[in-house]
C-alpha positions as CSV (number, residue, x, y, z in Angstrom):
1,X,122.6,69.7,137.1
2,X,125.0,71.1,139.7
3,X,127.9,73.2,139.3
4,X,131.0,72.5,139.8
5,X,133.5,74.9,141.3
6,X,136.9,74.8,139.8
7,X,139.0,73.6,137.3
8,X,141.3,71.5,136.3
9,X,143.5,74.0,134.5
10,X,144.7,75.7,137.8
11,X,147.0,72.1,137.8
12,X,148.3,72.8,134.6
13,X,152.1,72.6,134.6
14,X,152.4,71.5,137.8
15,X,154.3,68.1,138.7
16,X,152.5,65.0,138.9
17,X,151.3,64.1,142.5
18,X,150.9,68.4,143.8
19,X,147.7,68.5,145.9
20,X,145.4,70.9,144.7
21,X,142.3,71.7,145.6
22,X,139.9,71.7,143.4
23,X,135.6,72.2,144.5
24,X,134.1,74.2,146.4
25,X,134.6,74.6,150.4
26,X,131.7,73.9,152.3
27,X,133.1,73.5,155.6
28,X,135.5,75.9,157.5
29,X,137.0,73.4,160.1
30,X,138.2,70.1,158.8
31,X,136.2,67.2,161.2
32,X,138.1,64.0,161.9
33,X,136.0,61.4,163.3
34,X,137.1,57.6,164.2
35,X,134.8,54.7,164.9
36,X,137.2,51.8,165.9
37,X,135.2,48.0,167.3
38,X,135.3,44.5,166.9
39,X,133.0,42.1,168.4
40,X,134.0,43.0,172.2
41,X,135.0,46.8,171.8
42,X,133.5,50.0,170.4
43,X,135.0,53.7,170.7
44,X,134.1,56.7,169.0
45,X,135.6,60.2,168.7
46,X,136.3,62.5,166.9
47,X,139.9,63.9,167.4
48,X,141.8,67.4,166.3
49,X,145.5,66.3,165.7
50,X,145.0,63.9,162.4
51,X,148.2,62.2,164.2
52,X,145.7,60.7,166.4
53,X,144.8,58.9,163.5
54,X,148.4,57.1,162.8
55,X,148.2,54.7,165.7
56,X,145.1,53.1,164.5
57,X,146.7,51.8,161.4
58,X,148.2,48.6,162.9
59,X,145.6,47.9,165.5
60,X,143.8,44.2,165.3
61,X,140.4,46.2,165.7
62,X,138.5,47.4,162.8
63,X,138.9,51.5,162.2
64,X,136.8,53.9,160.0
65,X,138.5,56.9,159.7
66,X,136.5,59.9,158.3
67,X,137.8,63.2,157.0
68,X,135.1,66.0,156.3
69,X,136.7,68.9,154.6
70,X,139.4,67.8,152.0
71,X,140.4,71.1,151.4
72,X,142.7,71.6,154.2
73,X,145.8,70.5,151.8
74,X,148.0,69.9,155.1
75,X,145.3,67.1,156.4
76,X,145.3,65.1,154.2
77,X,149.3,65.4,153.4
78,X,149.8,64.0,157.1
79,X,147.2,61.5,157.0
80,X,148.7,60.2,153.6
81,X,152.5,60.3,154.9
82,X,150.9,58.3,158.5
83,X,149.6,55.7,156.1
84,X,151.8,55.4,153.2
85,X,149.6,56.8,150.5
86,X,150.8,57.5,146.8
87,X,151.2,61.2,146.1
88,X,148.6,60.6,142.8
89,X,146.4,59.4,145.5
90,X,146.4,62.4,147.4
91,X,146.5,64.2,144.4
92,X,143.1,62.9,143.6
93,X,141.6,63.2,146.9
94,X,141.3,67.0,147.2
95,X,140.5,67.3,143.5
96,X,136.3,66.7,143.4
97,X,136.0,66.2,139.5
98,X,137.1,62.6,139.5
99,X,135.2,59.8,138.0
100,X,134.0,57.2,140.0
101,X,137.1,54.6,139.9
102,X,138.9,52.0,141.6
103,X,142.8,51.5,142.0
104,X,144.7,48.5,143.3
105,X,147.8,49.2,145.4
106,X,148.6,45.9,147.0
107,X,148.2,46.9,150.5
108,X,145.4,49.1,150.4
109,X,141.9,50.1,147.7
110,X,141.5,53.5,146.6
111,X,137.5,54.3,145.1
112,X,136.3,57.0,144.5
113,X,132.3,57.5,144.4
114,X,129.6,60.0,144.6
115,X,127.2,60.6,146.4
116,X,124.4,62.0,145.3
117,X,120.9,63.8,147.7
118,X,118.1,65.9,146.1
119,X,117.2,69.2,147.3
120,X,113.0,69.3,147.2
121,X,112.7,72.7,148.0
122,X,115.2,73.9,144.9
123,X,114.9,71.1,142.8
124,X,118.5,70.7,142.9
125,X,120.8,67.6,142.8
126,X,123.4,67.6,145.3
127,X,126.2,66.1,144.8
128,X,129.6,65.3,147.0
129,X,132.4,63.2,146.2
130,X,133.6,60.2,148.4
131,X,136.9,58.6,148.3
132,X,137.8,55.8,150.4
133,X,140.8,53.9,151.1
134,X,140.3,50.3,151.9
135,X,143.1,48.6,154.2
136,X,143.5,45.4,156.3
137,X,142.1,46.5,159.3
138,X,141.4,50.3,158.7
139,X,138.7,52.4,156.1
140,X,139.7,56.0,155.1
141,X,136.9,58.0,153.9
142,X,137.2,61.5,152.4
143,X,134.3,64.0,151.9
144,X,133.7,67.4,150.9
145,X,132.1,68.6,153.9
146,X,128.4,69.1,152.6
147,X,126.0,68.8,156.0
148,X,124.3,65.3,156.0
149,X,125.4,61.8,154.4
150,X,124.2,58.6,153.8
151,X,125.9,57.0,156.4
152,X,124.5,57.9,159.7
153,X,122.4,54.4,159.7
154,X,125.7,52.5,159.2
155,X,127.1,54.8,162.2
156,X,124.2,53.6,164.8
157,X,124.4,49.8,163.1
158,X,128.1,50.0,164.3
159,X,127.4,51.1,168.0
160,X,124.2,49.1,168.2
161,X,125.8,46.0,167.0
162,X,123.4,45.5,164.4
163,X,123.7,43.6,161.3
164,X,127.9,41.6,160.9
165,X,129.5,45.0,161.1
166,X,131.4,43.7,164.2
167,X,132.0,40.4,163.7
168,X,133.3,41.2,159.7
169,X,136.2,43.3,158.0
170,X,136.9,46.5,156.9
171,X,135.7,44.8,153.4
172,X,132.8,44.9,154.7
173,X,132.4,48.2,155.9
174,X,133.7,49.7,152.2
175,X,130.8,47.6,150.9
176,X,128.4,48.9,153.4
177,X,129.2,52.7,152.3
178,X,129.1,51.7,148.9
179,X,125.7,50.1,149.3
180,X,124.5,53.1,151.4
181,X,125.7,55.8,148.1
182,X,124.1,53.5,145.6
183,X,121.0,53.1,147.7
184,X,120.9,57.4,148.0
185,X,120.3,56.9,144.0
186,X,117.4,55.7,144.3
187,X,116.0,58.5,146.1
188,X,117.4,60.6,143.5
189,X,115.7,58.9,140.7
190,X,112.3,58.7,142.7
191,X,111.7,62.4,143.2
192,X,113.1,62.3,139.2
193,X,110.6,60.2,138.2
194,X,107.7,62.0,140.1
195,X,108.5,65.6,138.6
196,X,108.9,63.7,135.1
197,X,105.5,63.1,135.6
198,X,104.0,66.1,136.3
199,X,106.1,67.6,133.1
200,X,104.6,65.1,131.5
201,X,101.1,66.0,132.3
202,X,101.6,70.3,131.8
203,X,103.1,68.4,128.1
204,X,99.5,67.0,127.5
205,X,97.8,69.6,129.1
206,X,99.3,73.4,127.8
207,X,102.9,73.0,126.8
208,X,104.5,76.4,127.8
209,X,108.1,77.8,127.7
210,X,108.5,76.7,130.9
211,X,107.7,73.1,130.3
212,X,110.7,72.9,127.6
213,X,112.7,74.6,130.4
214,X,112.0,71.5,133.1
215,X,112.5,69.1,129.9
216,X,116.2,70.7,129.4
217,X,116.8,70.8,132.9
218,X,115.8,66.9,133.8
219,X,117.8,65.9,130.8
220,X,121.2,67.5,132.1
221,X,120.4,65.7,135.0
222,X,120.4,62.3,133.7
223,X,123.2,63.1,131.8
224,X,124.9,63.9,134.6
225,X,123.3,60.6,136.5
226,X,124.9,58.9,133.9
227,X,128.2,60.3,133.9
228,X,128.0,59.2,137.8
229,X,126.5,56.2,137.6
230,X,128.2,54.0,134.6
231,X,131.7,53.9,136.0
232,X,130.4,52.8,139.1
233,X,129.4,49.9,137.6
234,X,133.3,48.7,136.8
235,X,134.3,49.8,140.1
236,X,132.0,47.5,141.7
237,X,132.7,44.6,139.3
238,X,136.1,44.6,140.4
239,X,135.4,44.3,143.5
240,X,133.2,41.6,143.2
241,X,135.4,39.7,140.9
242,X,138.0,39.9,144.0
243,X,140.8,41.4,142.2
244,X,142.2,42.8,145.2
245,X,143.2,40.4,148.0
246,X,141.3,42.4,150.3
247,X,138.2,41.8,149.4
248,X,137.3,38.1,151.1
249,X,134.5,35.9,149.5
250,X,132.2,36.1,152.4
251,X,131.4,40.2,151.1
252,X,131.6,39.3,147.4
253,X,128.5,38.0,147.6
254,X,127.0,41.4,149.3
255,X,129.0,43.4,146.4
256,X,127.1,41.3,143.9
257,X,123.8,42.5,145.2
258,X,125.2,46.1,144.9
259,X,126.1,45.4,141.5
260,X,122.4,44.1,140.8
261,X,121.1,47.2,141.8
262,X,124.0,49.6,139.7
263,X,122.6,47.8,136.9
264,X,118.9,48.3,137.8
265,X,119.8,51.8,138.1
266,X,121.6,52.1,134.9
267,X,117.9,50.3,133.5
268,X,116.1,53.2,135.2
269,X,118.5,56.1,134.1
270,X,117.9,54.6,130.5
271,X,114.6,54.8,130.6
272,X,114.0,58.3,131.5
273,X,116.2,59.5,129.4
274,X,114.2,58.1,126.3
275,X,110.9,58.7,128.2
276,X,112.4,62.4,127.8
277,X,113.6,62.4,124.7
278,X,110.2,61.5,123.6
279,X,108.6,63.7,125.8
280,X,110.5,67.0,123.4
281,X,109.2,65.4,120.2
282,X,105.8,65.4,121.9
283,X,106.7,69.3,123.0
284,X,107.9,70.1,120.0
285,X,104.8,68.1,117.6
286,X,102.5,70.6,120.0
287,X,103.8,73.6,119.5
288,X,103.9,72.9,115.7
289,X,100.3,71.9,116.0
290,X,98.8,74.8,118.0
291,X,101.1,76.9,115.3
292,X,99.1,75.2,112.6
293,X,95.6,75.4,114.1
294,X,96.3,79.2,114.6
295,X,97.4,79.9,110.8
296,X,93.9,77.3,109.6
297,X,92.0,79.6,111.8
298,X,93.8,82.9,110.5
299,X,93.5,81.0,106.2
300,X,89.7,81.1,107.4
301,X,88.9,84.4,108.0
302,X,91.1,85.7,105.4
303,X,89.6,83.5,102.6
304,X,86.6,84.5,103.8
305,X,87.3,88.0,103.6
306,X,88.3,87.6,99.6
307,X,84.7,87.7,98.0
308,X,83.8,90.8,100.3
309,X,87.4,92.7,99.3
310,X,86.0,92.1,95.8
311,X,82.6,93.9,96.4
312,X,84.0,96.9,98.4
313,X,86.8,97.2,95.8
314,X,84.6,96.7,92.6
315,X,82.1,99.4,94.2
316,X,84.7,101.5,95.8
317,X,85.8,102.7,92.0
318,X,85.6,106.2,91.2
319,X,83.4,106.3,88.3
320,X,80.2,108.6,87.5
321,X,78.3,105.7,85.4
322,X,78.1,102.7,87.5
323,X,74.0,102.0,87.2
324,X,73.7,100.2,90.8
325,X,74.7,103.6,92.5
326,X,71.1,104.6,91.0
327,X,69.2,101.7,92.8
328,X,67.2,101.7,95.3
329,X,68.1,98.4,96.4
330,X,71.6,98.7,95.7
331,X,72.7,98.9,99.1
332,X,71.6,96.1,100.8
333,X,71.9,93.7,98.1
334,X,75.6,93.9,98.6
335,X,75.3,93.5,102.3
336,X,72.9,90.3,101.7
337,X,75.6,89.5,98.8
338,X,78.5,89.8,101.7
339,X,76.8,88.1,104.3
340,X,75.1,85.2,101.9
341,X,78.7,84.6,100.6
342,X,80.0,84.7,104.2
343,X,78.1,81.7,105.2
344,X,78.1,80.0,102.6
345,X,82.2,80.0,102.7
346,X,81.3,78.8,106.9
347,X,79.0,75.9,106.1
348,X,81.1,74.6,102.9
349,X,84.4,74.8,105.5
350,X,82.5,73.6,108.3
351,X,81.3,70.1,106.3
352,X,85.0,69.8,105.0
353,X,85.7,69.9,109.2
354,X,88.6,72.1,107.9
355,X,88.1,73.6,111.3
């Protein structure tokens, strides 16, 4: 499961609404960039001054606005004074341990989701929070500033004039990067079904220390898969529902879809969670059984050994009148005694299958 830098007690005391930033800083620059089109028009830049930003706000033409970097505190301030934000919102932007959520404020939407990539080479879930803002004519998304997204195909969609992007709203761009994040999770839970597998099959094969490790370590991830995925689910019904006047009927239908496949997710995460649940008992029943054929094996041989720690005791006693030290054959019948009893012990064993 990742880790999280920071924490929330470095806001404790402080007023409601102070803008703290809370994550870790994976960007040293903060990177504005603006798409802005409608059916007939289509720029894109990406600007320095986030006051290059403000006059997009009232423009008839649809504007994505995206911030990378929500650490630099005085960024975000001036883009939420440009376009009226609430200090909580703000408040919640630059702090990366939110729950995925939605909040009504009339004249604008604020979500916040994450988005979630898988590292093959580490076997590490990477994850970066997204908050967007959804207005009339404008979309304000905020991320952390990890290298790489999910929204590069919406990017060339938009200045290839694929798909309704330019002849819908903004409502439909929010549900475009929502769809895009939820999709990502099914990556996610493909490459965490494949190494379920093959934990599955060292679990059949030779359980090891190792194995339990990978069992413990895909578990924390679906815990945290969970902790991502469920409130998503509410977000999204909202949306669909239409409980903001934002959202037009035309994209409910395309948020329903998303909605379908948050639920089919859910299903998944579900699954592999019990499937790995299942998969310790099975870890845990194999140790205990290689634990008991060991002490059978080791009952064996030490049972076996009782008859002939008899003989050498009885004939290892110290005194001067024991008649079979006289003999001749005295010897090797207790060898033939040892070995006769020996096998015997084997065979009877052996037809019990006690090993």
């Amino acid at each position: 499961m990742p880790k999280l830098t920071g924490r929330e007690s470095e806001k404790a005391g402080l007023p409601p609404g102070t803008m703290v930033h809370i994550g870790k800083k994976y960007t040293g620059e903060c990177k504005i960039s603006i798409l802005d089109y409608d059916q007939k028009h289509f720029q894109e830049r990406e600007v320095k001054d986030v006051k290059e930003c403000f006059p997009f706000k009232a423009s008839p033409t649809i504007t994505w606005i995206n911030i990378e970097g929500i650490h630099d505190i005085p960024v975000i301030e001036q883009l939420g004074k440009d376009f009226d934000l609430h200090p909580l919102i703000l408040e919640d932007i630059v702090n990366t341990l939110q729950r995925p959520k939605m909040e009504d404020y009339d004249d604008y939407v604020y979500m916040v989701l994450k988005m979630i990539s898988y590292e093959c080479k580490t076997s590490e879930i990477i994850i970066e929070q997204v908050s967007i803002i959804l207005g009339k004519n404008y979309l304000l998304s905020f991320q952390e500033g990890i290298e790489g997204d999910v929204f590069n195909p919406l990017r060339e969609r938009i200045r290839n004039k694929k798909g309704k992007f330019r002849t819908m709203g903004s409502d439909y761009l929010a549900y475009s990067l929502i769809d895009a994040i939820v999709d990502g999770y099914f990556l996610v839970l493909e490459k965490l079904g494949e190494k379920i597998e093959d934990v599955e099959e060292q679990l059949v094969a030779n359980p090891e220390r190792s194995t339990l490790h990978a069992l413990h370590q895909l578990k924390r991830d679906m815990i945290f898969l969970r902790k991502s995925v469920w409130p998503l689910r509410e977000l999204i019904n909202k949306l669909e529902r239409r409980e903001s006047c934002l959202i037009q009927e035309a994209t409910s239908v395309y948020l329903r879809d998303v909605y379908d496949h948050t639920i089919q997710i859910i299903e998944t995460i579900e699954s592999y969670r019990d499937m790995l649940s299942g998969m310790l008992d099975i870890y845990l029943s194999s140790i205990s059984n290689r634990t008991n054929e060991v002490m059978k094996v080791l009952t064996v041989i030490a049972t076996i050994f009782i008859p002939i720690t008899f003989l050498v005791g009885l004939y290892g006693m110290n005194f001067k009148f024991m008649p079979e030290f006289n003999w001749q054959w005295g010897y090797p019948m207790v060898w033939g005694i040892i070995i006769a009893s020996s096998l015997a012990m084997l065979f009877y064993f052996r037809r019990k299958k006690w090993f």
